[in-house]
C-alpha positions in Angstrom: -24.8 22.6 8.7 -23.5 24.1 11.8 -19.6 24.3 11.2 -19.2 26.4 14.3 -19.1 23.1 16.5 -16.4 21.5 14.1 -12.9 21.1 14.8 -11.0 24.2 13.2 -7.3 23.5 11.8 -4.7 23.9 9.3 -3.8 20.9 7.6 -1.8 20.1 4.6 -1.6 16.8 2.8 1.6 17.1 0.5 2.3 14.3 -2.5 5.8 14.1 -4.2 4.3 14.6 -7.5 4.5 11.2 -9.7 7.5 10.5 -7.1 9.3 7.2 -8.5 9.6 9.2 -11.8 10.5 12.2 -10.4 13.5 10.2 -8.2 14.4 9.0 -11.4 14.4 12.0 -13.1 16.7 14.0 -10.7 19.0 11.1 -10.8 20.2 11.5 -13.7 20.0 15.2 -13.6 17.1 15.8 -15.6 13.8 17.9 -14.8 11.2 15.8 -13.6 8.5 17.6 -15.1 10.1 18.2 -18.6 11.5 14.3 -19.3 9.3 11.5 -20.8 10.0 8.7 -17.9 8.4 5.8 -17.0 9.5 3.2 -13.9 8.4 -0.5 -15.0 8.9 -3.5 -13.2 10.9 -6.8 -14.3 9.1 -8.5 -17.2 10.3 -11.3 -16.0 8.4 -10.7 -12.5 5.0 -9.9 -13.9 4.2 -11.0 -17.0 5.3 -8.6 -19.2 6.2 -5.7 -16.6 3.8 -2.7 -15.1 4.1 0.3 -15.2 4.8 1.8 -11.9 5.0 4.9 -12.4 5.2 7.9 -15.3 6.6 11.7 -15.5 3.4 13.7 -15.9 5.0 14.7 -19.7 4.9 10.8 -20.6 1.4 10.3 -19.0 0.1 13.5 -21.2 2.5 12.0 -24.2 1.6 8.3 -24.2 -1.6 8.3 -21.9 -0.3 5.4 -19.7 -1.3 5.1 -16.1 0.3 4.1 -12.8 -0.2 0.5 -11.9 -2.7 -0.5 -14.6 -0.5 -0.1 -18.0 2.1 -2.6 -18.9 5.0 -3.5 -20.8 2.8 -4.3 -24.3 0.9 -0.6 -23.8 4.5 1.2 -23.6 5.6 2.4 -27.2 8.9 2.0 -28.8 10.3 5.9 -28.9 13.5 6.3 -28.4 12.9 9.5 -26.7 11.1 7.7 -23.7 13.1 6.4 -21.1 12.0 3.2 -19.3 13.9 2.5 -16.2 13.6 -0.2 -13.7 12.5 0.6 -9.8 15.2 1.2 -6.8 12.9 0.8 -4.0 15.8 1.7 -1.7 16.3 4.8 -2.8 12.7 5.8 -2.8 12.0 4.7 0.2 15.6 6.7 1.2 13.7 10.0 -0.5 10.6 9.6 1.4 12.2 9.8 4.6 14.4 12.7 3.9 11.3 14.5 2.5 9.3 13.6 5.9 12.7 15.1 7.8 12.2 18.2 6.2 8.8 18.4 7.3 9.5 18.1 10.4 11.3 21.6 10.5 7.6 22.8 10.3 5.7 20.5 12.5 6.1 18.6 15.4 6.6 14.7 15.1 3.2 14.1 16.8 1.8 16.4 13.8 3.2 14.6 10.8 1.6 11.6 9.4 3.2 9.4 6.6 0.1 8.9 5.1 1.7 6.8 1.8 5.2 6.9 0.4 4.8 9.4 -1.4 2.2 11.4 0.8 2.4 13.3 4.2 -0.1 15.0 6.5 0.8 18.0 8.6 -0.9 19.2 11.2 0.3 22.9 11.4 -2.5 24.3 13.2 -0.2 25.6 16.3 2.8 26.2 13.8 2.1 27.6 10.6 2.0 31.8 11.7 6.0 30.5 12.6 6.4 30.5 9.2 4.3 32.5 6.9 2.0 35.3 7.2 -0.8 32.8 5.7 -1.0 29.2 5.4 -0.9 29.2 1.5 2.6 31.1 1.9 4.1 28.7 4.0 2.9 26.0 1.9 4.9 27.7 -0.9 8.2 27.9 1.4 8.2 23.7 2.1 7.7 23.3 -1.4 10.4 25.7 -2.2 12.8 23.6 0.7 12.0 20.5 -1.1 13.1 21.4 -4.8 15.8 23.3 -3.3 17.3 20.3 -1.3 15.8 17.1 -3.4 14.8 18.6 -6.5 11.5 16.8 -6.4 8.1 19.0 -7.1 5.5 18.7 -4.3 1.7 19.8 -4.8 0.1 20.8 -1.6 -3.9 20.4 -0.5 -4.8 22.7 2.4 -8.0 22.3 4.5 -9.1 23.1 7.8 -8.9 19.4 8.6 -7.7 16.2 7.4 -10.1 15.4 4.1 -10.6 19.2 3.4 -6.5 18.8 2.9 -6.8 15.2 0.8 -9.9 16.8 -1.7 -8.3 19.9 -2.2 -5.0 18.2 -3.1 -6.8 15.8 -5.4 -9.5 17.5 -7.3 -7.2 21.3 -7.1 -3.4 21.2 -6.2 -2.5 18.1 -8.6 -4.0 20.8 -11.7 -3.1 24.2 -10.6 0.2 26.2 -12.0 1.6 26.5 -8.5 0.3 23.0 -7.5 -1.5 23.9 -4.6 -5.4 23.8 -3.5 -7.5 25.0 -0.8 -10.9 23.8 0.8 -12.6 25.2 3.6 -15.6 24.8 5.3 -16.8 28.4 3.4 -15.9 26.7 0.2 -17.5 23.4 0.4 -20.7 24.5 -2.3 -18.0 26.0 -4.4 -15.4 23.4 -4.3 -17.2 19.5 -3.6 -20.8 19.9 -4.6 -19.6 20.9 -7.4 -18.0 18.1 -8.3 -20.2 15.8 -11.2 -18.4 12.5 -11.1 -18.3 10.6 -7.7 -15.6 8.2 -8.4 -13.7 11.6 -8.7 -13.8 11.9 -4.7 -11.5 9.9 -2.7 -13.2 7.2 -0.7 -16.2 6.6 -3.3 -14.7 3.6 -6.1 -17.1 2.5 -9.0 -19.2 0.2 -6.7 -19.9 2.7 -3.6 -20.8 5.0 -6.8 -23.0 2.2 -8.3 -24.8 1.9 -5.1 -25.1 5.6 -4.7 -26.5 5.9 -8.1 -29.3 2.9 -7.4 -30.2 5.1 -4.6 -30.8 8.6 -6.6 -27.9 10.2 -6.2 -25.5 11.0 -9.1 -23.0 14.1 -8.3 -22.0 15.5 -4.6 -24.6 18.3 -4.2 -27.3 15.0 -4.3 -25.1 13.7 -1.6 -24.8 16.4 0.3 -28.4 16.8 0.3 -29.9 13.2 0.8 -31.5 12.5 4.1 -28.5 11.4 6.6 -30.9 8.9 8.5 -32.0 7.3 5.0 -28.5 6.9 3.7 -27.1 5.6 6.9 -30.2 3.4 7.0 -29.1 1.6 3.6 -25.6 2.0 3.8 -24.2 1.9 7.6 -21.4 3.6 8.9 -20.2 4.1 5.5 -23.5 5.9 4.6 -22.5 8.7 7.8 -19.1 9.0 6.2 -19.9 9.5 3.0 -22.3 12.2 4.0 -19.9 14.0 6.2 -17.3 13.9 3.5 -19.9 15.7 1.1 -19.8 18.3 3.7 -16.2 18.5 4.4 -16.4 17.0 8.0 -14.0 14.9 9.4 -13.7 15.1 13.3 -10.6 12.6 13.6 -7.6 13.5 15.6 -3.9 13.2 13.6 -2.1 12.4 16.9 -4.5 9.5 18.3 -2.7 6.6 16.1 -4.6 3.7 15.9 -2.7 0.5 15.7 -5.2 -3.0 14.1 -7.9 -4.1 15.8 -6.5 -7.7 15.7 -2.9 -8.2 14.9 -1.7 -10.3 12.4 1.2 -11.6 10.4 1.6 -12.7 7.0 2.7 -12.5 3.2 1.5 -12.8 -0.2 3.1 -12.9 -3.6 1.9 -12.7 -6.8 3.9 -15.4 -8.6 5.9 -14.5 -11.6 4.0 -16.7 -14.3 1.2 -19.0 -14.5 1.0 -22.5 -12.1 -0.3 -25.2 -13.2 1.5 -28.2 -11.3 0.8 -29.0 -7.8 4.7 -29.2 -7.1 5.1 -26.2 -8.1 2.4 -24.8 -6.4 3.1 -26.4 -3.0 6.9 -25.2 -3.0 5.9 -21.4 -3.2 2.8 -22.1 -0.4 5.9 -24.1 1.8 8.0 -20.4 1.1 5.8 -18.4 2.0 4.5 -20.6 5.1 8.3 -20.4 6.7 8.4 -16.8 5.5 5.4 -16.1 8.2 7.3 -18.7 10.8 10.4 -16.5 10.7 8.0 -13.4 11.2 6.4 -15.2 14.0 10.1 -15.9 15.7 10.8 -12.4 15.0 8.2 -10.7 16.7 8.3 -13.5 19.5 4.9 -14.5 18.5 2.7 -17.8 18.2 0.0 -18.0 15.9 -3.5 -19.7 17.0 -4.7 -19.4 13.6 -4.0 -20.1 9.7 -5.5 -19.0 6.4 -4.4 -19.8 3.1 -5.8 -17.8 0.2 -5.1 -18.8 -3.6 -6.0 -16.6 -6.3 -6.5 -17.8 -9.8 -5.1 -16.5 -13.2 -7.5 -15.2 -15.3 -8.5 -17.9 -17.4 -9.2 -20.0 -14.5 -11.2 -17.4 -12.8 -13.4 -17.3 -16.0 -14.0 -21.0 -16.5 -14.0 -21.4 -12.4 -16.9 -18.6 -11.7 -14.3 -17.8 -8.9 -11.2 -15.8 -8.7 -10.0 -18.4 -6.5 -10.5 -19.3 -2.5 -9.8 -18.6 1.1 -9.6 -20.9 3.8 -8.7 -20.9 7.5 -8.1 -23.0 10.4 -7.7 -23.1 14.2 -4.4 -24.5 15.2 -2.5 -25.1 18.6 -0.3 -21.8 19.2 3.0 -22.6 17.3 5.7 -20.6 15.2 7.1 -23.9 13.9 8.2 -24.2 10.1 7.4 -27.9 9.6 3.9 -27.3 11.9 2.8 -24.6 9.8 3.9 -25.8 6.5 1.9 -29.1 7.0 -1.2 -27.2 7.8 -1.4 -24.8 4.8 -1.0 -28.1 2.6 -3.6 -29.2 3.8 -5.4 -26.8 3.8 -4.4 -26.7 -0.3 -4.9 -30.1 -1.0 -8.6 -30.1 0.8 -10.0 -27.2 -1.9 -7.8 -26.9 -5.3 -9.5 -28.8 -7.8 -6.6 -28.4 -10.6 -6.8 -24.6 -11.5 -4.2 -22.6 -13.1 -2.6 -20.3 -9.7 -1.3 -16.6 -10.0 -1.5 -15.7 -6.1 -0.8 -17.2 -3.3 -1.1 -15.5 0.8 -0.6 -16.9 4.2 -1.6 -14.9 7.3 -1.6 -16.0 10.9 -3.8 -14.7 13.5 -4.8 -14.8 17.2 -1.2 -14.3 18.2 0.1 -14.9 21.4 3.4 -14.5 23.5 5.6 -17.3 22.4 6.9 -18.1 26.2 7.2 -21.6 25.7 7.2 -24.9 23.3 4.0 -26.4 23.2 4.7 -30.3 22.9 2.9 -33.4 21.2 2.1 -37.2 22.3 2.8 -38.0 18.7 6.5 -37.9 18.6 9.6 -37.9 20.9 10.2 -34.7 23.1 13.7 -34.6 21.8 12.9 -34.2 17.8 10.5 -31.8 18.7 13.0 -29.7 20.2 15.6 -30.5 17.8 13.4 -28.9 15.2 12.1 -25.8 17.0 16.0 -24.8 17.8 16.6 -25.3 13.7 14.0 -22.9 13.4 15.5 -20.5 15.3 19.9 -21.2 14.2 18.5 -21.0 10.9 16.9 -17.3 11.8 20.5 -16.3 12.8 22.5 -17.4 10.1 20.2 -15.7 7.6 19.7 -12.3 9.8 24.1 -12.3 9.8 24.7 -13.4 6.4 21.5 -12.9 4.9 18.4 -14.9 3.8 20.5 -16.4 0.5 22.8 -17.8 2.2 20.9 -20.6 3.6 17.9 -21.8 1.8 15.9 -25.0 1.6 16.7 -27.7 -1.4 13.0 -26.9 -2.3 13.7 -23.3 -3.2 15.8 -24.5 -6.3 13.3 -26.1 -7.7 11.3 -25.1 -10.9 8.7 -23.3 -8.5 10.6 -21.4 -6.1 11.0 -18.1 -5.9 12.4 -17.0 -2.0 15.8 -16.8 -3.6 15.3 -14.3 -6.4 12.2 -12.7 -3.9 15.2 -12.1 -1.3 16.6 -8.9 -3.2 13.0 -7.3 -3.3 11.6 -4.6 -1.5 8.0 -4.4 -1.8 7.8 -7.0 -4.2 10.1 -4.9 -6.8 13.8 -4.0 -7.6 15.5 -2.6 -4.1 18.3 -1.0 -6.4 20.5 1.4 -4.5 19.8 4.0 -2.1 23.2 5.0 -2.6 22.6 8.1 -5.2 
């Protein structure tokens, strides 16, 4: 591989290490590598809380992951501390972390990759700061315990996924939690690596594939033929054979925006639901949820999809894991118009199973420039209704969303109103600490 022709930076991705924790952790004054802390949602929210996140002492302790233990794998010890999530003030951490990057790099050279991790471009900057890269990695880290208190681990590579593999497979396990790949490196520090789910971008079916096709570790990968892998696999066959290499030509301040916008929401509901009424009132939430997106963003939507996602049991006995349909529709942003439509879009395909998910999303969005009226029913009612729409918008934007809700929301089903106080789907606590 010719490496002479490929773009030649300095890039650092940088993760707040096992950040909700760690927030937690400085909160109350404590070191956020030394306390046993874990962050777990409501019980109440998703049947039997998750685990969001864990200090790297109570990972090592109790073994318990990020996102996939919950409230029943979480022993009783008094010397672990479970606290609840402020989404506020994580959210409130990211961005002061992301201002103090910014000291370092241009705003056209930082990329908020995740909440909790960064990419810097500090190609033109870095000699500003340090007489090597690693050096000035050491100094932001430095800044950020200093000011915050939180532990950063830094990957540095010579572009984008260098930066992302060294911080995954080298910076999350060295003392100073830093890594380094470069081009030089690549034999030394990804073909060496045994276990392809261990590389970012390659989950336990792309590895499953990869296996069926003879290859087993990243060397094999490195060294399949390009045209044969790209033959059975696409354009994920190319990437996947330019990340065994360490390749990766893309451009940090060329932000792409989605190919096709879209507007929507999903929720996964707090218990099992088993009764159309119930069902229906979340799917009419989260249908006027979308409207007041659409009013928002002055948009109409051309286009509806419902998707309904069975609990477990229901998936097993169903052979499905529940279904996604979507329809064409004249351009609206109307509550009733769009309501009506995902109901019967509901009614046409549920057959009586037991519902743990429910998503509305609305696409091929246009300008809304106008009210699109009907034969079916006076001018005036139509009207009537579409200015609802929008006083209702008002109210709940001054006085906020609780303030004004629909009859249907107190109902057994409903969930806007305790939804409301959520941020991400979890606890929005306070930002204030």
């Amino acid at each position: 591989m010719d490496y002479s022709k490929e773009p030649h930076g300095v890039y650092f991705l940088i993760d707040n290490k096992s950040f909700y924790a760690s927030v937690e952790a400085v909160a109350r004054g404590l070191n956020p590598l030394k306390v046993t802390l874990v962050v777990m949602s409501e019980a109440s929210n998703t049947n039997g809380g998750l685990v969001l996140a864990t200090s790297p002492e109570a990972k090592k302790r109790y073994h318990l992951q990020a996102n996939v233990s919950r409230q029943r794998n979480v022993p009783d010890d008094p010397q672990l501390m479970v606290v609840p999530p402020r989404m506020n003030l994580y959210i409130k951490r990211n961005l002061q972390i992301n201002d103090i990057f910014r000291r370092y790099v241009a705003n056209e050279d930082l990329l908020p990759y995740s909440i909790d991790e960064s990419i810097l471009n500090l190609t033109h900057s870095w000699k500003l700061f340090g007489k090597t890269p690693r050096e000035v990695a050491v100094r932001i880290q430095k800044t950020v315990r200093r000011e915050l208190g939180l532990y950063t681990t830094v990957g540095i590579g010579d572009n984008p996924v260098q930066a992302k593999l060294a911080l995954d497979l080298y910076a999350k396990h060295n003392p100073d939690l830093i890594g380094e790949i470069h081009y030089e490196t690549v034999p030394d520090t990804i073909w060496t690596v045994e276990k392809l789910t261990d590389i970012w971008g390659i989950a336990d079916r792309t590895a499953a594939h990869l296996n069926r096709l003879g290859i087993h570790n990243m060397y094999e990968l490195a060294h399949v033929n390009p045209y044969e892998l790209s033959a059975e696999m696409g354009l994920i066959g190319q990437q996947l054979f330019a990340l065994a290499w360490g390749i990766d030509r893309s451009k940090l301040h060329n932000r792409r925006g989605p190919k096709n916008a879209s507007l929507g929401n999903s929720q996964v509901l707090p218990r099992d639901y088993v009764t159309q009424q119930d069902i229906e009132t979340v799917i009419k939430e989260v249908g006027e949820q979308v409207a007041a997106r659409l009013r928002h963003h002055h948009k109409q939507a051309g286009c509806i999809s419902l998707g309904i996602g069975f609990s477990y049991a229901a998936s097993e006995a169903d052979g499905r894991g529940g279904f996604h349909q979507e329809m064409r529709i004249a351009p609206t942003d109307q509550n009733a118009v769009i309501v009506a439509d995902l109901l019967r879009l509901f009614r046409r395909n549920w057959e009586g199973q037991i519902v743990r998910n429910v998503a509305v999303y609305t696409t091929r969005l246009s300008p809304a420039t106008g009210l699109q009226l009907n034969f079916f029913e006076p001018a005036a009612a139509q009207i009537k209704r579409a200015k609802t729409d929008h006083v209702v918008d008002e109210i709940r934007d001054r006085f906020g969303f609780t303030k004004l809700v629909y009859a249907s929301s107190l109902l057994k089903g409903g969930t806007a109103i305790e939804r409301a106080s959520l941020v991400g789907g979890h606890n929005g606590g306070n930002a204030y600490e």
